[in-house]
ZABA-973274 format. One record per residue (C-alpha): residue in one letter; x, z, y. Coordinates in pm, 1 decimal. Example, Ala and Ser with C-alpha at 12.3 -4.5 7.8 and 13.67 -1.06 7.14 Angstrom:
2
rest A, xx 1230.0, zz 780.0, yy -450.0
rest S, xx 1367.0, zz 714.0, yy -106.0
END
This chain:
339
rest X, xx 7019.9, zz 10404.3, yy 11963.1
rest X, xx 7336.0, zz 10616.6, yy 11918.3
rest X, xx 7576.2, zz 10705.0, yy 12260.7
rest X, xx 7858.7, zz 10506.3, yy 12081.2
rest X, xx 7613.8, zz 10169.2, yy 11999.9
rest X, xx 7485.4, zz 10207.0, yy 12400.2
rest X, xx 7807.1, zz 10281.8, yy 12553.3
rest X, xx 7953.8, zz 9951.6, yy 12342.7
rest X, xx 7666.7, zz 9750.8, yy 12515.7
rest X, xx 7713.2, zz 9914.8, yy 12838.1
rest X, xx 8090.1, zz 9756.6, yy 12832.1
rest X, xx 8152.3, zz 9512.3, yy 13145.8
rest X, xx 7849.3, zz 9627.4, yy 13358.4
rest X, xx 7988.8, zz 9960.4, yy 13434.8
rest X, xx 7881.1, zz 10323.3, yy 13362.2
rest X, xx 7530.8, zz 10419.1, yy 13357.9
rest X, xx 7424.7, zz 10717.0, yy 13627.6
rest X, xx 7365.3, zz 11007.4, yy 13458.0
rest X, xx 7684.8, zz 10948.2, yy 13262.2
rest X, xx 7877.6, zz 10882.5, yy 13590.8
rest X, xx 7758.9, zz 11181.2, yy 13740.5
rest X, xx 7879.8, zz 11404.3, yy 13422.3
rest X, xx 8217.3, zz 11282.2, yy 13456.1
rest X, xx 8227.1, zz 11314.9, yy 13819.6
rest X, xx 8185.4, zz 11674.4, yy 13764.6
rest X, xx 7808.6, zz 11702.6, yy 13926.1
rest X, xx 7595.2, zz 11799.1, yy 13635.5
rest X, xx 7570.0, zz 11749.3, yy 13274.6
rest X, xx 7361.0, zz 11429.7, yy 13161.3
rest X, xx 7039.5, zz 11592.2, yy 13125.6
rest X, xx 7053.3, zz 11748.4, yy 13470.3
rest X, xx 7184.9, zz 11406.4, yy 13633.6
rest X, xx 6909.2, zz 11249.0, yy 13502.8
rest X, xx 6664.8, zz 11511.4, yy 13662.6
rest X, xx 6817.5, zz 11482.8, yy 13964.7
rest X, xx 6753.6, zz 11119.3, yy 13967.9
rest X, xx 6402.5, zz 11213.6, yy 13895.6
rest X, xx 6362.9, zz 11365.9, yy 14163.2
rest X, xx 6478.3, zz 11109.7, yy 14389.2
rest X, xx 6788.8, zz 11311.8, yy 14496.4
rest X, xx 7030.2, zz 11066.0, yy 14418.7
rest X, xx 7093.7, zz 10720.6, yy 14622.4
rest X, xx 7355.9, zz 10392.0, yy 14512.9
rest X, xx 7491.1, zz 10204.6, yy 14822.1
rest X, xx 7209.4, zz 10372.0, yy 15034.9
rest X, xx 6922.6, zz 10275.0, yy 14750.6
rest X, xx 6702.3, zz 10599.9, yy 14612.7
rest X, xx 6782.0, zz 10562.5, yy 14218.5
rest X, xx 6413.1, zz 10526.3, yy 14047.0
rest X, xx 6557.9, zz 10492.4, yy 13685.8
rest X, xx 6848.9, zz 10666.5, yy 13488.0
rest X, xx 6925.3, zz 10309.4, yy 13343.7
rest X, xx 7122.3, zz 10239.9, yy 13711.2
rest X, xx 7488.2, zz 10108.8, yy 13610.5
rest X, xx 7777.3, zz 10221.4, yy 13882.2
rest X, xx 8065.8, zz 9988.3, yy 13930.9
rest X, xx 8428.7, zz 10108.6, yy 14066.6
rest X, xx 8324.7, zz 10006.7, yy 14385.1
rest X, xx 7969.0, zz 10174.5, yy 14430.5
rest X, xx 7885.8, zz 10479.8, yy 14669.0
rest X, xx 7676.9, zz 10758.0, yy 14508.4
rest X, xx 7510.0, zz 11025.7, yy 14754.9
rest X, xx 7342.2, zz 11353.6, yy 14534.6
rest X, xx 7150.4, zz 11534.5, yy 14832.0
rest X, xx 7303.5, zz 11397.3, yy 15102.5
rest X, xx 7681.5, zz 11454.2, yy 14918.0
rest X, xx 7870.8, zz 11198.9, yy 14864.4
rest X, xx 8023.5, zz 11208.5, yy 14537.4
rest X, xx 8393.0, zz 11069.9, yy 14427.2
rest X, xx 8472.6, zz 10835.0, yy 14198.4
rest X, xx 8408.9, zz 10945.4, yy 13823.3
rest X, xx 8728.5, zz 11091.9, yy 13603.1
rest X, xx 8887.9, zz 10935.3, yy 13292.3
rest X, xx 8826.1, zz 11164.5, yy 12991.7
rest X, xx 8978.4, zz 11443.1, yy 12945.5
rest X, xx 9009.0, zz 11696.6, yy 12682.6
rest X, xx 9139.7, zz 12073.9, yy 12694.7
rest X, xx 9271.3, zz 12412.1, yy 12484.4
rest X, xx 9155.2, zz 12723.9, yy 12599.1
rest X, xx 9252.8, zz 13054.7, yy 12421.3
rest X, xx 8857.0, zz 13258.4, yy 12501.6
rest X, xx 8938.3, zz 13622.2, yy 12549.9
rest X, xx 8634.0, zz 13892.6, yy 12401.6
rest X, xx 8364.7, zz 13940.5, yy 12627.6
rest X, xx 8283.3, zz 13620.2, yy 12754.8
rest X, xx 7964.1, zz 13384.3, yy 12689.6
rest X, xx 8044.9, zz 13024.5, yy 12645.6
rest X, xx 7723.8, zz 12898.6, yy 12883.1
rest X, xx 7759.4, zz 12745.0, yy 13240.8
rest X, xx 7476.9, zz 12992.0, yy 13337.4
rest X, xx 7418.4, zz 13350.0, yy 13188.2
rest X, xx 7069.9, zz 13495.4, yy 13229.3
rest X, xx 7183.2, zz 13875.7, yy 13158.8
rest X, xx 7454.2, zz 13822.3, yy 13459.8
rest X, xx 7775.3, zz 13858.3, yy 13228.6
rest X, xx 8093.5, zz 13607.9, yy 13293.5
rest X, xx 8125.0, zz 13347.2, yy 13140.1
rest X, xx 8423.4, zz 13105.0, yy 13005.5
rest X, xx 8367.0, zz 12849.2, yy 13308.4
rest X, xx 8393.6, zz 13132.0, yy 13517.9
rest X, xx 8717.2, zz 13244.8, yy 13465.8
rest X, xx 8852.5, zz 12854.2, yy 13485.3
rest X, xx 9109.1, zz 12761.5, yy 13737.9
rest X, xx 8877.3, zz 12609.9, yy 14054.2
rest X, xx 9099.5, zz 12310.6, yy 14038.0
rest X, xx 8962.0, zz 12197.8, yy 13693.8
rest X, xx 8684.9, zz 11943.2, yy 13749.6
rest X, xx 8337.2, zz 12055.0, yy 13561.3
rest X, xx 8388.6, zz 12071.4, yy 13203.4
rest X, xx 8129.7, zz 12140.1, yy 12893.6
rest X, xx 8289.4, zz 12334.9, yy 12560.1
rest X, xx 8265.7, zz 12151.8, yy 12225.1
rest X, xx 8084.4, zz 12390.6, yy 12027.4
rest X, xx 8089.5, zz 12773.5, yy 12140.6
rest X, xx 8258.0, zz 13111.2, yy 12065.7
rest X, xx 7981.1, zz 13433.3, yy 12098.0
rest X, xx 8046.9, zz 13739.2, yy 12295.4
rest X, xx 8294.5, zz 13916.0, yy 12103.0
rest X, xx 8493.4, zz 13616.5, yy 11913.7
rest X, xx 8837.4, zz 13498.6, yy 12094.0
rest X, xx 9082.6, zz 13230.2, yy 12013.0
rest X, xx 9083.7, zz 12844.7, yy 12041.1
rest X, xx 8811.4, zz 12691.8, yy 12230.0
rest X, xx 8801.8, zz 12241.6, yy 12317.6
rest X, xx 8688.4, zz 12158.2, yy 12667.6
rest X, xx 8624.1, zz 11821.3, yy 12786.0
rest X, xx 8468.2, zz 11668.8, yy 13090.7
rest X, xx 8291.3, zz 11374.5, yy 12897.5
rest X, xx 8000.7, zz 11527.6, yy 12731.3
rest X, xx 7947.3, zz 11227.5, yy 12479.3
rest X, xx 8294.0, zz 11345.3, yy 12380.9
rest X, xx 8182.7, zz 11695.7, yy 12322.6
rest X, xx 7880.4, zz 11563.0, yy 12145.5
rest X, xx 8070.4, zz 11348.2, yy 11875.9
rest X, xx 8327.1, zz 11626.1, yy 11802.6
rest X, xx 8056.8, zz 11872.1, yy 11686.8
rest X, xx 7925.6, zz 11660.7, yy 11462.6
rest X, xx 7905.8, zz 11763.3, yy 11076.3
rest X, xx 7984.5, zz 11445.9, yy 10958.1
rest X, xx 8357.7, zz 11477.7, yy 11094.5
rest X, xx 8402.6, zz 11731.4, yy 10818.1
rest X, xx 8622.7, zz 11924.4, yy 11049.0
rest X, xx 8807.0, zz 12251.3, yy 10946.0
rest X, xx 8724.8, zz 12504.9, yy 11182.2
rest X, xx 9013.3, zz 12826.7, yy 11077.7
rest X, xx 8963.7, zz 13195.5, yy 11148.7
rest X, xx 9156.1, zz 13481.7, yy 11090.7
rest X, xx 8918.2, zz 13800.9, yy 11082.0
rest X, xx 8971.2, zz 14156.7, yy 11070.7
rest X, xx 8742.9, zz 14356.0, yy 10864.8
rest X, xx 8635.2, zz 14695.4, yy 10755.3
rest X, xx 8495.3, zz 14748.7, yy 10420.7
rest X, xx 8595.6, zz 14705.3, yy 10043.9
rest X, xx 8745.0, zz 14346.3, yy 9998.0
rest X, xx 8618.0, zz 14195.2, yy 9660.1
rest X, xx 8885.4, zz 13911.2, yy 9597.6
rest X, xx 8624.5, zz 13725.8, yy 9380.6
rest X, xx 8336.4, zz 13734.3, yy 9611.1
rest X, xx 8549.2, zz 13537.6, yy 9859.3
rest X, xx 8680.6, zz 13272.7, yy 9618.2
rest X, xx 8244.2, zz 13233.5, yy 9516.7
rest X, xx 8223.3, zz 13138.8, yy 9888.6
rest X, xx 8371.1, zz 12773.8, yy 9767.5
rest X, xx 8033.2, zz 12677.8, yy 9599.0
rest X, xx 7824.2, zz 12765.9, yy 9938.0
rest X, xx 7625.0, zz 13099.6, yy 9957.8
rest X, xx 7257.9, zz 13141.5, yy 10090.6
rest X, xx 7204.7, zz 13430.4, yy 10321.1
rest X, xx 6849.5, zz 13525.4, yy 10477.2
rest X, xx 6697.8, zz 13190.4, yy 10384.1
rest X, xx 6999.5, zz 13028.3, yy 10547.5
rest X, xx 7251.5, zz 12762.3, yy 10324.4
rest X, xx 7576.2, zz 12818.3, yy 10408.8
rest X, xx 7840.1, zz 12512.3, yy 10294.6
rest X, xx 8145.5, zz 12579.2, yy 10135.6
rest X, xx 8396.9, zz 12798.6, yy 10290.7
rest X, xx 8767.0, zz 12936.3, yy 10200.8
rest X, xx 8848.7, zz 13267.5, yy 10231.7
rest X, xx 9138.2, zz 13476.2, yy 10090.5
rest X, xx 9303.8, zz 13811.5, yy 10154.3
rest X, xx 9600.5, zz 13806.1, yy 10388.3
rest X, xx 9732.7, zz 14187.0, yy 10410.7
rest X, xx 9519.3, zz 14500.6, yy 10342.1
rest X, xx 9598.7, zz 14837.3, yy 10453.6
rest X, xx 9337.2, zz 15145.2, yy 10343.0
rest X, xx 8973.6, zz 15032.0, yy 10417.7
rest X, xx 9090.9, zz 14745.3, yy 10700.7
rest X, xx 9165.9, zz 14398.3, yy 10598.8
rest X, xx 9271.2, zz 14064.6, yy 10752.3
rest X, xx 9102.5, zz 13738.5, yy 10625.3
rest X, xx 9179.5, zz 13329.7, yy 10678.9
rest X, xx 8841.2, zz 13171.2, yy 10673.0
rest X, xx 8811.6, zz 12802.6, yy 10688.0
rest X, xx 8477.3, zz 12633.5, yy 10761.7
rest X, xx 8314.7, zz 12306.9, yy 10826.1
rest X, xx 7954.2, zz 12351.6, yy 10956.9
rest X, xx 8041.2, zz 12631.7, yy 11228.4
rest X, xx 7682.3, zz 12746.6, yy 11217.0
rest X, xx 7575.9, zz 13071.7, yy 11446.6
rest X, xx 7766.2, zz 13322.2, yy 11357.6
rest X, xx 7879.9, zz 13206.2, yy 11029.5
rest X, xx 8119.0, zz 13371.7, yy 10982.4
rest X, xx 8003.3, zz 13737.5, yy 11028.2
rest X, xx 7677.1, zz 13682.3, yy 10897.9
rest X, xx 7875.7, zz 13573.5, yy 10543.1
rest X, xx 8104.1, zz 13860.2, yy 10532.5
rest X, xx 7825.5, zz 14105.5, yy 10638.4
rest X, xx 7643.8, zz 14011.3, yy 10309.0
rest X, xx 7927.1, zz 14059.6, yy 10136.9
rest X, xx 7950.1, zz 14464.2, yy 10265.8
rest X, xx 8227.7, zz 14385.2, yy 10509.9
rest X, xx 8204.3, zz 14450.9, yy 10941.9
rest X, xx 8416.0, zz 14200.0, yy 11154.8
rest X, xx 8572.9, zz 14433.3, yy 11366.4
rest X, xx 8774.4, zz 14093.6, yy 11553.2
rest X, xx 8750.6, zz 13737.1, yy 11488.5
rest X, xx 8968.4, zz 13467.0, yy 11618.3
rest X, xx 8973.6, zz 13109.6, yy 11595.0
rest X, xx 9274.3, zz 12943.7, yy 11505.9
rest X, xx 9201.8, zz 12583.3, yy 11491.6
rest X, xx 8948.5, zz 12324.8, yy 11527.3
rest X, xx 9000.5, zz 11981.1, yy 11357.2
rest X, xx 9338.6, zz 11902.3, yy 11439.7
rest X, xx 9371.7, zz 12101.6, yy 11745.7
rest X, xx 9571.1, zz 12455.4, yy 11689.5
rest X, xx 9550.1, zz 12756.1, yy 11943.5
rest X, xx 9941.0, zz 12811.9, yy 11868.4
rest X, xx 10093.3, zz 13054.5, yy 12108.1
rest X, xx 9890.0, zz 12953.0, yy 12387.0
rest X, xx 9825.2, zz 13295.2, yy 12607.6
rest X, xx 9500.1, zz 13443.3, yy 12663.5
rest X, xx 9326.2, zz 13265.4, yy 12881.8
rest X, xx 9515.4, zz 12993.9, yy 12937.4
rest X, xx 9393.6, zz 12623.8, yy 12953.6
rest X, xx 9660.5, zz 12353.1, yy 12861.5
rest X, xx 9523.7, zz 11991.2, yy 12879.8
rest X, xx 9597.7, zz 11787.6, yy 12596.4
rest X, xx 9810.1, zz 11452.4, yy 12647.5
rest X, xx 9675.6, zz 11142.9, yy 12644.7
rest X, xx 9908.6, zz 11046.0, yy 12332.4
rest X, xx 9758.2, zz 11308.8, yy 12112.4
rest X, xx 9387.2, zz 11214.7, yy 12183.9
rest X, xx 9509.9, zz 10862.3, yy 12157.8
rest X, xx 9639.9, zz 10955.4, yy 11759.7
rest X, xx 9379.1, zz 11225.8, yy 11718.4
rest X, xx 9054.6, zz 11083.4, yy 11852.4
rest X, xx 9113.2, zz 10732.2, yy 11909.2
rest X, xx 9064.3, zz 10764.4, yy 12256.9
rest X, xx 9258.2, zz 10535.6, yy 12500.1
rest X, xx 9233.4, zz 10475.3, yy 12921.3
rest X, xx 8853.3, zz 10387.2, yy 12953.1
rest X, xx 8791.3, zz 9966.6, yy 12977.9
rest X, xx 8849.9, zz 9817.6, yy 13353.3
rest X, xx 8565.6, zz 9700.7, yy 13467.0
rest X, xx 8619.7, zz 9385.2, yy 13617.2
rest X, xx 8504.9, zz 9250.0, yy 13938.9
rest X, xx 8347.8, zz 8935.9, yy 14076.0
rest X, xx 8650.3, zz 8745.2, yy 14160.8
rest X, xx 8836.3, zz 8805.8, yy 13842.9
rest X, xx 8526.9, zz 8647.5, yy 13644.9
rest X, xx 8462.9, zz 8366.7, yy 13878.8
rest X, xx 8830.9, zz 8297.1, yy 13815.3
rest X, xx 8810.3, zz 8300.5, yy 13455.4
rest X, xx 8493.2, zz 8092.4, yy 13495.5
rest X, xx 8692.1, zz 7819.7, yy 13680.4
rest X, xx 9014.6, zz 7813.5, yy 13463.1
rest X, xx 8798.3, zz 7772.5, yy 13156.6
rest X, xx 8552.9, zz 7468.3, yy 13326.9
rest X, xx 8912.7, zz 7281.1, yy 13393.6
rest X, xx 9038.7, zz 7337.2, yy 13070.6
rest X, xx 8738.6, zz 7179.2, yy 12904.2
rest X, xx 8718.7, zz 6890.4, yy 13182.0
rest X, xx 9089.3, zz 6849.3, yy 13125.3
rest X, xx 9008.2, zz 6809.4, yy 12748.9
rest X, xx 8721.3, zz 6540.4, yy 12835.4
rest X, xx 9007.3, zz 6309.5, yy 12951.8
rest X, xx 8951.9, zz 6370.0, yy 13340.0
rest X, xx 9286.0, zz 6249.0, yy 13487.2
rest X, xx 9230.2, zz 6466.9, yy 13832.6
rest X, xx 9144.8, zz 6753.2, yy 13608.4
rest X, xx 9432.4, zz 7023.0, yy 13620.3
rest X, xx 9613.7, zz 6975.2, yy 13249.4
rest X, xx 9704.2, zz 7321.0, yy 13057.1
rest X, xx 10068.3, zz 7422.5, yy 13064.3
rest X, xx 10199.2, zz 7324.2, yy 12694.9
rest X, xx 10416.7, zz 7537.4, yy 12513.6
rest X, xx 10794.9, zz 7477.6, yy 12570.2
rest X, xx 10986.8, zz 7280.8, yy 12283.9
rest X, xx 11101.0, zz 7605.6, yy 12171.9
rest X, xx 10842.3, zz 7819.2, yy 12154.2
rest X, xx 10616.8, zz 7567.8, yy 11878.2
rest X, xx 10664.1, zz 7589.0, yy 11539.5
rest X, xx 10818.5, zz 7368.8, yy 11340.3
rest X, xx 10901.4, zz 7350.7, yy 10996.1
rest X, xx 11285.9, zz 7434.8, yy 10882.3
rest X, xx 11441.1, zz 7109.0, yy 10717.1
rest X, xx 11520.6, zz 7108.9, yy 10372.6
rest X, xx 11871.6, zz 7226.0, yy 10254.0
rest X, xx 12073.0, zz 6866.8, yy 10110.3
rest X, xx 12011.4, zz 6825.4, yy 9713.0
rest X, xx 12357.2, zz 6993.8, yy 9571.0
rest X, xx 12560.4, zz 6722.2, yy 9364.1
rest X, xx 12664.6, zz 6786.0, yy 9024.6
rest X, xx 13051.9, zz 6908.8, yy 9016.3
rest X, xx 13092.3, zz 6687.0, yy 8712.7
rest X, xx 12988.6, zz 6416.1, yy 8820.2
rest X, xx 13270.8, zz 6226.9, yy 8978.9
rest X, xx 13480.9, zz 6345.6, yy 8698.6
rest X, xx 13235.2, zz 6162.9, yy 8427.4
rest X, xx 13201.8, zz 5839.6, yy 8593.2
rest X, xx 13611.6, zz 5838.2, yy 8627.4
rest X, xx 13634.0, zz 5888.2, yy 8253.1
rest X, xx 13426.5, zz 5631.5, yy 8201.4
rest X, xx 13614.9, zz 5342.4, yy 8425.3
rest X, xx 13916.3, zz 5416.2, yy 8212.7
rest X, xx 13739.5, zz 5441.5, yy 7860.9
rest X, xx 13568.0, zz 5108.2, yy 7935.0
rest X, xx 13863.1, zz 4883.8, yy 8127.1
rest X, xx 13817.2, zz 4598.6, yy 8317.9
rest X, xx 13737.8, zz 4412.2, yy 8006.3
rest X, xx 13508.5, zz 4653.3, yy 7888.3
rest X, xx 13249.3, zz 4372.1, yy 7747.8
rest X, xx 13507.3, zz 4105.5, yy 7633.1
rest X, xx 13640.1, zz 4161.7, yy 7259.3
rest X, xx 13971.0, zz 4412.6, yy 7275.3
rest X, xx 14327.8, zz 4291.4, yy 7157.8
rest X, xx 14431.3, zz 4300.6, yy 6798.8
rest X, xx 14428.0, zz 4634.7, yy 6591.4
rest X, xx 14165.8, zz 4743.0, yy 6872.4
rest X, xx 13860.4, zz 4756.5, yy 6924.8
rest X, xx 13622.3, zz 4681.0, yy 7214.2
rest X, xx 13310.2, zz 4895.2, yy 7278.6
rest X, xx 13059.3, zz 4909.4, yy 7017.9
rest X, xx 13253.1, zz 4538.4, yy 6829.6
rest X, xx 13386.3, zz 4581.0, yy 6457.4
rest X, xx 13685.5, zz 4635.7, yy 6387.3
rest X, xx 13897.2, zz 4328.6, yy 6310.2
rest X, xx 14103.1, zz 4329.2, yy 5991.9
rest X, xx 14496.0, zz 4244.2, yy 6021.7
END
């Protein structure tokens, strides 16, 4: 079952543990849900035994004895990466690493897709990692730019072969667009465009071709830009864009247990009320106003003739129209009479 088929079911009972925990900035999903295998982590004073636990709005969650605040709405970031850090929450060599360097008032946030060592430029951070998840997905078919600096001989037609896909060390690349921005002796600058992002993509494709990144730097992702964002600064996006972008609105409001015993009861006296119960609250009807009606139909016009023709025809006919006319006359449709 997918995140987005569960998290549609989940709807109206609230937001399962591990998940609640991830937003609430603990630890990522998979480590939430070791923690509550380990029995570290206690609802309303209960040890959790499963992961499948739902949280309400109005729960208390203790992780070792910590209480831990209420989970965020998602949210989604820029960051401009400088060189020479890891995307990873943990580094096992020691070096920093993106999350590092964060402002400490940012709650805990995973990257959507990374940046190695030496790359720089636009990098999407979100606290939701189902977010994360669904936005590094191939099947969005989302154009991840670079600009690249490299050293080497530039072969214009090698780079416009790259459209058809290109196989490297048993690897299949997908299509990618590059062209030639400005040259100057053996140094270059490139725009690559990509959809699969694979490891090191990039590099690995332009080393087969003969040329050395010397710098990359990621320009956009999807329809996020870096822009002039600084180096290493973080600017949240707004809620409108991810709203237009993503589809993503406020999360669902979870309602309580007096809101849906109060829904229960209005709907029992609406269908008592419709049984004919004359104690039984009636619904409000609509004012006069606000039901439709049909427009009346406009009067039939009258011909403009028309009084004209039956006045010419009073004075054709007479008052003796059907009585024989005087002599030398005749009356309508008779003979005429000879003198």
């Amino acid at each position: 079952m997918t995140d987005e088929i569960q998290d549609a079911e989940d709807a109206g009972r609230g937001e399962r543990i591990a998940k609640w925990l991830a937003r609430a900035g603990v630890a990522s999903r998979r480590d939430a849900e070791k923690l509550v295998a380990e029995g570290k982590v206690s609802l309303n004073g209960q040890i959790i035994e499963t992961p499948a636990t739902f949280v309400g709005p109005e729960d208390r969650v203790v992780v070792d004895g910590k209480p831990v605040g209420q989970a965020q709405h998602t949210r989604l970031f820029r960051y401009h990466k400088p060189p020479g850090l890891v995307t990873t929450h943990k580094d096992p060599e020691g070096r920093r690493t993106v999350f590092e360097e964060l402002p400490a008032a940012l709650p805990r946030l995973v990257s959507v897709g990374r940046l190695d060592l030496n790359s720089e430029g636009l990098l999407l951070l979100t606290n939701d990692g189902a977010l994360s998840r669904k936005l590094e997905l191939p099947a969005n078919a989302w154009n991840r730019r670079y600009r690249a600096r490299v050293h080497g001989r530039v072969d214009e037609r090698a780079l416009a072969q790259l459209a058809y896909g290109i196989t490297v060390e048993g690897v299949a690349y997908g299509p990618i667009q590059a062209g030639l921005d400005s040259r100057q002796g053996t140094n270059a600058w490139l725009t690559v465009t990509l959809t699969e992002g694979k490891n090191r993509e990039v590099r690995r494709v332009l080393q087969h071709l003969g040329l050395t990144v010397t710098r990359l730097i990621r320009t956009a992702y999807g329809p996020f830009s870096l822009g002039d964002l600084p180096r290493g600064a973080v600017e949240e996006v707004s809620a409108k864009v991810m709203r237009e972008q993503l589809g993503l609105d406020a999360p669902p409001r979870i309602r309580r247990g007096k809101e849906l015993a109060a829904e229960a009861a209005a709907r029992a006296a609406a269908i008592t009320a419709a049984e004919g119960d004359p104690t039984a609250p009636k619904p409000v009807a609509k004012p006069e106003a606000m039901q439709r009606s049909r427009p009346a139909k406009p009067p039939r016009a009258r011909n403009a003739t028309e009084p004209l023709r039956r006045a010419w025809g009073a004075i054709a006919q007479g008052p003796d129209a059907d009585q024989p006319q005087g002599p030398g006359k005749r009356g309508r449709g008779g003979p005429r009479k000879p003198r």
